[in-house]
C-alpha positions in Angstrom: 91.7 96.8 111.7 91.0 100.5 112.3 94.8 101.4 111.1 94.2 98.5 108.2 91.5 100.9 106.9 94.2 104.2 106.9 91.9 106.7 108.9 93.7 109.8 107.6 92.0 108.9 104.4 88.3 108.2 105.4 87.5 111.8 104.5 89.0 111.0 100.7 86.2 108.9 100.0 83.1 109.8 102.4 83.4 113.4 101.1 83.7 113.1 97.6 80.0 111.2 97.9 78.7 114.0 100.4 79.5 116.4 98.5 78.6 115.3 95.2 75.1 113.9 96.4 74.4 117.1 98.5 75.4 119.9 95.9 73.2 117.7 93.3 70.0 118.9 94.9 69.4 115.4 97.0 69.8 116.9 100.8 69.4 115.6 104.0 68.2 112.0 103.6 68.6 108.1 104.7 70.9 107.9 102.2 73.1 110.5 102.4 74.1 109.6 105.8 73.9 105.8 105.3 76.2 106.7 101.9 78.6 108.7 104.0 78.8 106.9 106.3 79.6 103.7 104.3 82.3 105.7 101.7 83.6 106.7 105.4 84.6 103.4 106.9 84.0 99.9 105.3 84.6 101.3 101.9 87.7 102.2 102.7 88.3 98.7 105.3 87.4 96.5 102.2 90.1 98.7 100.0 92.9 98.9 102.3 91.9 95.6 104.3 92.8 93.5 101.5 95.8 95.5 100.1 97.2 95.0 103.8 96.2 90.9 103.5 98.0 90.4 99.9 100.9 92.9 100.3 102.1 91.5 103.2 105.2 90.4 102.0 105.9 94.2 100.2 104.8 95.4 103.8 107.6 94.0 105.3 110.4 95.0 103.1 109.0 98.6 102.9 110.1 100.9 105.7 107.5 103.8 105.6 104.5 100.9 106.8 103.7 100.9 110.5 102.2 105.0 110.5 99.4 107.3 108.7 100.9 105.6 105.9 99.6 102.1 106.1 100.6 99.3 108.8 102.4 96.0 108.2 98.9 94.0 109.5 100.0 90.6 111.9 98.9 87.2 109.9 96.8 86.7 112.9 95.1 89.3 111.8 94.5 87.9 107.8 91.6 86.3 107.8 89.4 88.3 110.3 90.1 91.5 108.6 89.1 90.0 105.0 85.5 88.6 106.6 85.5 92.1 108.6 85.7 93.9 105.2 83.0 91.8 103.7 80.6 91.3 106.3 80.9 95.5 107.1 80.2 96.4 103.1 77.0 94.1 103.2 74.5 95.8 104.7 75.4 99.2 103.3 75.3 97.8 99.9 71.9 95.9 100.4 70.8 99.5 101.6 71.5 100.7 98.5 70.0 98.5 96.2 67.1 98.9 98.1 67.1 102.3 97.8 67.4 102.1 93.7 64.7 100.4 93.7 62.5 102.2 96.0 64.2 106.0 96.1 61.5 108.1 96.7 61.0 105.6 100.4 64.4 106.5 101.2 64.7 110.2 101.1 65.4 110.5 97.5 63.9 112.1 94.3 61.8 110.1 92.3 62.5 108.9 88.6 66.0 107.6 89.6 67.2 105.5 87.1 67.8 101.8 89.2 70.1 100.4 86.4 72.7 103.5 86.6 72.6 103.4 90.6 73.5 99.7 90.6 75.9 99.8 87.5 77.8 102.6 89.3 78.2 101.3 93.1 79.2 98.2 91.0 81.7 99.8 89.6 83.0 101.6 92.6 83.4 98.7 94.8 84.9 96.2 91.6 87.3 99.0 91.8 88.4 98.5 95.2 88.5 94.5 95.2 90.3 94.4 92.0 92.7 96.7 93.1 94.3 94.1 95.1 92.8 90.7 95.0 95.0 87.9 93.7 93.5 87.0 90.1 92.6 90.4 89.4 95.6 92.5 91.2 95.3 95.8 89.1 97.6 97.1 90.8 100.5 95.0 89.2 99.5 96.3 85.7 101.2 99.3 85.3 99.0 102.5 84.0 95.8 101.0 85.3 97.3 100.5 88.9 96.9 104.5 88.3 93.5 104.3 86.7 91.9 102.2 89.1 93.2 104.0 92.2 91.7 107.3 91.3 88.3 105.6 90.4 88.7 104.4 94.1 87.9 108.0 94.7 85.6 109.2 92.0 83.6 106.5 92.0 81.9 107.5 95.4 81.3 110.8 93.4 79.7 109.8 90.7 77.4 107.6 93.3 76.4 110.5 94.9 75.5 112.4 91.4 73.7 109.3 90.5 71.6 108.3 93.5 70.7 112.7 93.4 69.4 112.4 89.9 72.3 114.8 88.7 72.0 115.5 84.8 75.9 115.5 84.5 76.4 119.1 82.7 79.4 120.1 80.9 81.0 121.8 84.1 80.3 118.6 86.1 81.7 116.5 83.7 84.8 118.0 83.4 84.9 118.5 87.3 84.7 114.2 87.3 87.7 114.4 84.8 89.8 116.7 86.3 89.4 115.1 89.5 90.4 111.6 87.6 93.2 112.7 86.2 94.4 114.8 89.6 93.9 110.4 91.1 95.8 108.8 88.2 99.0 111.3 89.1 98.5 111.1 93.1 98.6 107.3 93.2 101.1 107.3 90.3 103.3 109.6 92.5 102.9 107.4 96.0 104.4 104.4 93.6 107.6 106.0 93.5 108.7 106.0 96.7 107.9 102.2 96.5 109.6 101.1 93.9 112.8 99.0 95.6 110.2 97.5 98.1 108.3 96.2 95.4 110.9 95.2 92.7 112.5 93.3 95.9 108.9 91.5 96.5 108.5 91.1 92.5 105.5 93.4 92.5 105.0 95.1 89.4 103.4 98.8 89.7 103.7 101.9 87.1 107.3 103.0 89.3 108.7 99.9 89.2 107.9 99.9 85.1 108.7 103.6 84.4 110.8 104.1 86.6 111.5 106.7 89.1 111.9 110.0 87.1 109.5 108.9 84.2 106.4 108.2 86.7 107.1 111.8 88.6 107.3 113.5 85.2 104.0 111.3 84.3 102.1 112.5 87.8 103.2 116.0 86.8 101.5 115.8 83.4 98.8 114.4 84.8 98.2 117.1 87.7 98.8 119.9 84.4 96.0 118.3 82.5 94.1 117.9 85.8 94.0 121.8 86.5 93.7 122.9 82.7 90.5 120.4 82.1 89.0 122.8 85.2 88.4 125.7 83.0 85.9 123.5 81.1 83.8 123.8 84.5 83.0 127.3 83.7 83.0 130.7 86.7 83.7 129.2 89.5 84.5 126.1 89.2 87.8 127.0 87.0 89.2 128.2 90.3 89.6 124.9 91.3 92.5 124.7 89.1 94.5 126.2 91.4 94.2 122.8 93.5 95.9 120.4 91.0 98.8 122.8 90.4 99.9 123.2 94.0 100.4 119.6 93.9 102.4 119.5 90.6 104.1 122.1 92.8 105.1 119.5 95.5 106.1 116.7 93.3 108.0 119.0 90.7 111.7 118.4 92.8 111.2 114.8 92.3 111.8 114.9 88.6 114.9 113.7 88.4 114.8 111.0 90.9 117.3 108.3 90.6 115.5 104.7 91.3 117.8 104.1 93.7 116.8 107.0 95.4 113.2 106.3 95.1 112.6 106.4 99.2 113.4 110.1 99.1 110.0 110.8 97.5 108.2 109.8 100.7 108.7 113.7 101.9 106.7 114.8 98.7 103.8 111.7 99.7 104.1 113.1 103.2 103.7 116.7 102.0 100.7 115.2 99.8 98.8 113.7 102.9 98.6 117.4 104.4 97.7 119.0 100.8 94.6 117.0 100.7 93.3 118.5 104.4 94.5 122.5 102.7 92.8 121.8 99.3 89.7 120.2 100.9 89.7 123.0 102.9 90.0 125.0 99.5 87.4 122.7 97.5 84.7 123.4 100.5 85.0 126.9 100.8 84.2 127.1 96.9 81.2 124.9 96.8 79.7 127.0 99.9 80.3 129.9 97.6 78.9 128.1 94.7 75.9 127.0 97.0 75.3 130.6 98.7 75.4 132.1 94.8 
């Protein structure tokens, strides 16, 4: 179950919440551990947990599974990891309708608005169910497969800025955006190298629909409006926007991929997995200079 819940990208999800919740003014509380701690772990068990369960059959015809990437997870191993995913998220998420309800007793500031805390974690864990969940599989319907992955990582972001009592100014807004768009072109991108595995398993997904070349060129639009929607976050923040070009950078030779071909993206998606540790790197570095300012 650990490698069902892709450790390599615990930090994706737990940091976007820290960091959002901590540079909003709402320090060292209950929650900001409790929240980290959940964005760390069974967010990401219930997200991956029950991709792993329903993709089972892509799994197997898709030779990159079995890593950092994702593993192809044993039948045996169906049913406990679904009630593992489940039964992990509940307490965190009863802590946290607790805590919209009575924030000042948990750490936080008052005057918290309980409606916005609960519409937003509802959102962010919808997200994460939907993606994958027979009925609702978003991620068969190409363009928002794209949408819904990023909010997978925004989401705990905007739950942080919620449960601080952030006023979402201009330059936070179109930080949110930016980092929207950079998810909509990083999960659009990691579809490419998928795209026989899945057309073999009859998945439908925004490579197997636009094909190889078409989603790379997409991803690289998407990065481009990523990094230019940073200037909107005013001095400093705009130079952040050197983050979503380095990765248009490492997806840019991919451009004219052949569909045939699609597997060779996976040195761009490996390349991608080590860009997020550099530009979180870069991303932290700023915000302790925004923070020391």
């Amino acid at each position: 179950m650990i490698g069902s819940s892709r450790p390599i990208s615990w930090v994706n999800t737990a940091y976007p919440f820290a960091a959002a919740y901590l540079m909003s003014g709402g320090g060292i509380s209950a929650t900001f551990v409790v929240g980290t701690l959940y964005f760390l772990i069974p967010y990401n068990l219930l997200m991956y947990g029950i991709n792993d369960v329903f993709d089972y059959e892509s799994d197997l015809r898709n030779p990159r599974k079995g890593g950092v990437e994702g593993i192809v997870l044993d039948r045996r191993m169906h049913r406990v990891t679904l009630w593992s995913a489940v039964l992990s998220n509940l307490p965190f998420l009863v802590f946290f309708v607790a805590a919209a309800f009575a924030w000042p007793t948990f750490g936080g500031p008052e005057g918290i608005s309980p409606a916005a805390c609960l519409v937003t974690l509802a959102v962010s864990v919808f997200a994460v169910v939907a993606y994958s969940a027979p009925g609702l599989r978003f991620k068969e319907r190409p363009v928002l497969d794209s949408l819904t992955s990023s909010t997978h990582f925004v989401s705990p972001a905007v739950v942080g800025l919620v449960y601080a009592g952030s006023s979402f100014s201009t330059p936070v807004v179109f930080t949110l955006a930016a980092f929207f768009l950079w998810g909509v072109a990083s999960q659009a991108f990691g579809a490419v190298q998928d795209i026989e595995a899945d057309r073999e398993a009859d998945i439908a997904s925004i490579g197997t629909v636009f094909g190889a070349s078409r989603t790379v060129l997409f991803a690289m639009a998407a990065y481009a409006a990523s990094a230019l929607l940073m200037i909107g976050a005013g001095w400093p923040g705009v130079l952040a926007a050197v983050v979503p070009v380095i990765y248009l950078v490492n997806i840019a030779p991919f451009r004219r991929l052949a569909d045939a071909d699609c597997e060779r993206a996976n040195a761009g998606w490996r390349r991608f997995l080590w860009l997020n540790m550099v530009s979180g790197f870069l991303v932290t570095q700023l915000l302790i200079w925004i923070a020391l300012r």
